[in-house]
Steps between C-alpha positions, in 0.01 A plus 500: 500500500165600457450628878841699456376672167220599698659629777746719282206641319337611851833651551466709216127616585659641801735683362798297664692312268859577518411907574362489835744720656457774162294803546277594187227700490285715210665849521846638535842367489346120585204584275374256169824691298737381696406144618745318302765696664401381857579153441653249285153304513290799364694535188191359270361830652698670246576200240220330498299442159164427621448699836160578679297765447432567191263779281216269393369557129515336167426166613506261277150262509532132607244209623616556913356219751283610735646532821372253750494666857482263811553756798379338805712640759522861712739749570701424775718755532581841408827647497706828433811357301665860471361535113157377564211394613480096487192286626679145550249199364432170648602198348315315268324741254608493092507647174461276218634634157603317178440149698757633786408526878644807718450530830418891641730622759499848510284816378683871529420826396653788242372860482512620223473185298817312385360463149397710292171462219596706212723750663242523802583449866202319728471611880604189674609141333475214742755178401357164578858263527452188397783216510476107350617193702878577255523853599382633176289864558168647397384842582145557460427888436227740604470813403279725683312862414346750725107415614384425792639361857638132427377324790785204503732790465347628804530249715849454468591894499322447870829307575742647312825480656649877519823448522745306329565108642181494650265224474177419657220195462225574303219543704229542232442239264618618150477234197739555163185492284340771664828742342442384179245636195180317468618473116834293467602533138916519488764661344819219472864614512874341602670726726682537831448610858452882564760518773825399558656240425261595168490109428415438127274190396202613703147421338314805507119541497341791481109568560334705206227602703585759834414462804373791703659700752432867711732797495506466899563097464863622249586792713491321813769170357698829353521668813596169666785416229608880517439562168461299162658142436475394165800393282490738173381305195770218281585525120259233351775379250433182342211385715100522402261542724205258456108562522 
C-alpha cells in the first residue's frame, strides 16, 4: 500500500495524474483562471480552500523544529517539462521536519516568484518536492533576490534544455544544498501544489532568508519558458502561516 501511495504521489509531481492528455498553461484561455475548466481533476483549482501560493504576512509566532537536511545525492537530470525547469534528484537524500522523513525528488524554477512577502514578488522561487514513504508532500521554498551570479544556478543554466520535452544528464555536479540560504530559519504553512491537479494537503516550507540570483541568471529561464510561470497568489482564508 505504501509503495502504491508513493507511486501516486510521484504521479502528481509530474503533473500526470488523471490530466495527462489536458493542456494548461499560465496565460490565456488555458491560463491559472481557467484551470478548473480544463478538467474535472483541476476543479480544487477553483474550489479549493487552502491552495498554494499565498501573500506571506501576519504570521502568527510558534516554537518551529529545525529542519534537519540530509542531502547527499546530485542532480541527475535536467529536464524541460513544458512549464519549467526541473533538476531530477537521486535517491536517497531527506528532509526531516516535525519527526517526519521526506525524500527530495525534484527542484524547479518560477520567475517571478510564486509567493509573495507582503504584497512583493521575488525574481525566481525554486520548489524543492519532497514526498514520504505514504505519499504525503513537502515543498521546501526558496525565495531568491537580485545579487550576484549564483554559481549552482549556473551550472545547470549551462544545460538547460531549450525546448520543451527535452532532457539531458547533468554533466556538472550540482548538490541541493548548494541552492539553498546559508541561514535556514522557516516559515510553516498547509497548502497545495501550484499546478494542476492543485492537490490540497501539501506541507509547505518556506525559507525566510533569500537566496541570490543575477538579472541575466532570471532572464535567461524567462526567455527559455517564453515568458513568466507563476500561478497568481490564493485567498489565505482560515489558514495561519507559522514563523
Amino acid at each position: 500500500m505504501k509503495k502504491m501511495m508513493f507511486a501516486a504521489a510521484l504521479l502528481l509531481l509530474a503533473g500526470t495524474a488523471g490530466a495527462s492528455e489536458t493542456q494548461w498553461s499560465y496565460s490565456g484561455a488555458h491560463g491559472p483562471e481557467h484551470w478548473a475548466e480544463l478538467n474535472p481533476s483541476f476543479a480544487l483549482c477553483a474550489k479549493g480552500v487552502n491552495q498554494s501560493p499565498v501573500n506571506i504576512k501576519g504570521c502568527i509566532k510558534a516554537e518551529l523544529e529545525p529542519l534537519h537536511f540530509d542531502y547527499n545525492g546530485l542532480v541527475t537530470i535536467i529536464k524541460n517539462n513544458g512549464h519549467s525547469i526541473q533538476a531530477d534528484y537521486a535517491a536517497g537524500s531527506t528532509l526531516t521536519v516535525g519527526g517526519k522523513s521526506f525524500e527530495l525528488q525534484q527542484i524547479h524554477f518560477h520567475a517571478p516568484s510564486e509567493h509573495q512577502v507582503k504584497g512583493e514578488y521575488f525574481p525566481l522561487e525554486a520548489h524543492f518536492v519532497h514526498a514520504d514513504a505514504e505519499g504525503h508532500l513537502a515543498v521546501l521554498a526558496v525565495l531568491y533576490d537580485y545579487g550576484s551570479e549564483n554559481e549552482a544556478l549556473k551550472k545547470l543554466w549551462q544545460q538547460m534544455p531549450k525546448k520543451p520535452g527535452q532532457k539531458e544528464g547533468m554533466a556538472s555536479r550540482v548538490r541541493a544544498e548548494e541552492l539553498l540560504p546559508e541561514q535556514r530559519d522557516y516559515l510553516r504553512l498547509n497548502g497545495s501544489l501550484t499546478t494542476p491537479p492543485c492537490t490540497e494537503g501539501v506541507l509547505w516550507l518556506i525559507m525566510k532568508n533569500p537566496g541570490m540570483v543575477s538579472q541575466a541568471q532570471v532572464d535567461a529561464f524567462t526567455a527559455v519558458m517564453g515568458g513568466t510561470n507563476n500561478r497568481p497568489v490564493q485567498p489565505l482564508n482560515a489558514r495561519t502561516v507559522l514563523r
